[in-house]
VEXMIKOL-428913 format. One record per residue (C-alpha): residue number from 0; x, y, z. Coordinates in pm, 1 decimal. Example, Ala and Ser with C-alpha at 12.3 -4.5 7.8 and 13.67 -1.06 7.14 Angstrom:
BEGIN
R   num         px         py         pz
R     0     1230.0     -450.0      780.0
R     1     1367.0     -106.0      714.0
//
This chain:
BEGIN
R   num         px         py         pz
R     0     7848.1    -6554.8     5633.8
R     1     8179.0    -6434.1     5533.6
R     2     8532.2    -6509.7     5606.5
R     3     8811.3    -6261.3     5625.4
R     4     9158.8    -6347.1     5560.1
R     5     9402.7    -6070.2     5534.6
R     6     9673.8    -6058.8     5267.4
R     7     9776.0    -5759.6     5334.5
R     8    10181.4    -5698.1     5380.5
R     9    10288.8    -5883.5     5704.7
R    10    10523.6    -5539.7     5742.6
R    11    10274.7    -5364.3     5972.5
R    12    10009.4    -5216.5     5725.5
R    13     9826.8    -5561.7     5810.2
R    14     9812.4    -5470.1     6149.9
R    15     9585.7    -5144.9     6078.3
R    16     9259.0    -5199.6     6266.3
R    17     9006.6    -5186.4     5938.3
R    18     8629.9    -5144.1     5935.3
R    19     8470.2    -5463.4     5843.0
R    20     8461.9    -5534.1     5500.0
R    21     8084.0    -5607.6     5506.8
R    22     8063.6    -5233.5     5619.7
R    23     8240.9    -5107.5     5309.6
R    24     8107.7    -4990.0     4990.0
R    25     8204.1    -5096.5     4692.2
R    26     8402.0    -4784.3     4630.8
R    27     8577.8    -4842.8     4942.5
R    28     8652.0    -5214.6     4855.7
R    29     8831.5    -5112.3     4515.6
R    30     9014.4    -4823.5     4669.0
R    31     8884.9    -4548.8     4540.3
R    32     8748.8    -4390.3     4863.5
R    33     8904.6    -4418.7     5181.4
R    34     8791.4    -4712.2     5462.7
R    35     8730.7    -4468.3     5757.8
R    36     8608.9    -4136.1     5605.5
R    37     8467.4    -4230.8     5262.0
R    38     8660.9    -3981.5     5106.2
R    39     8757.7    -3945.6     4718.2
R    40     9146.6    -4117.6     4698.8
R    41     9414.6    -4017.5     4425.4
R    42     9743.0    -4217.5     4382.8
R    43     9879.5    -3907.6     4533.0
R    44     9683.8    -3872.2     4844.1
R    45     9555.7    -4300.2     4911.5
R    46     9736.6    -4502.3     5113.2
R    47     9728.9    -4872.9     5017.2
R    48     9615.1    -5088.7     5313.6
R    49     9689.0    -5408.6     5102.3
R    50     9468.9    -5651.7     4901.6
R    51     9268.8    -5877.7     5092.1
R    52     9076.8    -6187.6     5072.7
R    53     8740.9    -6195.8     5180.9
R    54     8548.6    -6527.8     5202.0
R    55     8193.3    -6525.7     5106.5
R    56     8042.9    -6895.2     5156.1
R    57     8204.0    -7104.8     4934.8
R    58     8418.3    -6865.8     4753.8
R    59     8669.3    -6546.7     4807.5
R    60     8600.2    -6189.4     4688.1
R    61     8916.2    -5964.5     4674.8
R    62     8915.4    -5596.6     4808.9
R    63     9195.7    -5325.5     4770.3
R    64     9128.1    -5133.1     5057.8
R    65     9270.6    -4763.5     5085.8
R    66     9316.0    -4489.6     5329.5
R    67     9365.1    -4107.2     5315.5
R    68     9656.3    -4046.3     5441.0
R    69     9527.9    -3875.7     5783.5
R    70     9298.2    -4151.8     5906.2
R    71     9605.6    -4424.1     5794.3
R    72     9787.1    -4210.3     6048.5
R    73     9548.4    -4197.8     6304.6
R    74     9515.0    -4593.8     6281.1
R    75     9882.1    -4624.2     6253.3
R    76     9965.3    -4461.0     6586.8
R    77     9696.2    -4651.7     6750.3
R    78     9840.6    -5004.4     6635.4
R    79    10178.1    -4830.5     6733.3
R    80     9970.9    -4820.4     7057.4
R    81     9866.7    -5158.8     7075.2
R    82    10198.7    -5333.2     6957.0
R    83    10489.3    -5196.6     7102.5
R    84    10444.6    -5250.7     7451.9
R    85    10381.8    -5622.2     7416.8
R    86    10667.1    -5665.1     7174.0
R    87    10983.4    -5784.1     7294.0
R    88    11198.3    -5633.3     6927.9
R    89    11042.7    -5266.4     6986.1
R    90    11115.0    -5302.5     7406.1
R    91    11496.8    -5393.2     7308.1
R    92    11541.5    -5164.6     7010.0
R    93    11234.1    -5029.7     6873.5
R    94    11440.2    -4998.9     6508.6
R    95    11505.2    -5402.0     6490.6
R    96    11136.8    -5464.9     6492.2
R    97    10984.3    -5468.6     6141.5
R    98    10600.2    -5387.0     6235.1
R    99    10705.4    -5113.8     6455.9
R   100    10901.5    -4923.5     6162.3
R   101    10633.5    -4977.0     5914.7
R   102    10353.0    -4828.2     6145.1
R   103    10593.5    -4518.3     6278.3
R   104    10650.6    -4486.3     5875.9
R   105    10265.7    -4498.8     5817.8
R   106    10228.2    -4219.0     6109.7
R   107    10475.3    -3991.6     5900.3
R   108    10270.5    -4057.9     5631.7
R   109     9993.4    -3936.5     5764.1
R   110    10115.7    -3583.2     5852.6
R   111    10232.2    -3519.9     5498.7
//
């Protein structure tokens, strides 16, 4: 049975919907492929999703989980999706909200 508690920056890469961890390899755990696509990932073309924690019965295994930069996009926009329209910062002023400009910055990311 495992556990899964995110560590990931609170600034809206957190909110990316991931695969479960269980469902990644062990390439995809330590970064070196991306999450979604299983892809090959460079400093120059990864996006880091954050370290996270993942409880495995009575202990905690620690994954660096990356994305290329076109399915970060993709997951980006669709957390975007999911967010804003529930959150009263991004209804007001969508620039005072701190998750919304993280994931808008991760879907410019993406198209790079």
């Amino acid at each position: 049975m495992t556990d899964r508690t995110d560590t990931a920056p609170t600034w809206g890469r957190a909110a990316l919907p991931l695969p479960s961890v269980g469902d990644l390899s062990e390439q995809q755990q330590r970064g070196a492929e991306c999450v979604w696509c299983e892809a090959p990932l460079t400093a120059e073309t990864a996006v880091d999703l954050g370290e996270r924690r993942i409880r495995v019965l009575d202990s905690y295994v620690t994954a660096f989980p990356r994305g290329c930069r076109s399915h970060a996009g993709e997951a980006a926009y669709r957390a975007l999706l999911d967010h804003a329209p529930d959150c009263a910062r991004c209804v007001d002023n969508a620039a005072s909200c701190e998750t919304g400009v993280a994931l808008r910055r991760l879907m410019r990311e993406g198209r790079r």
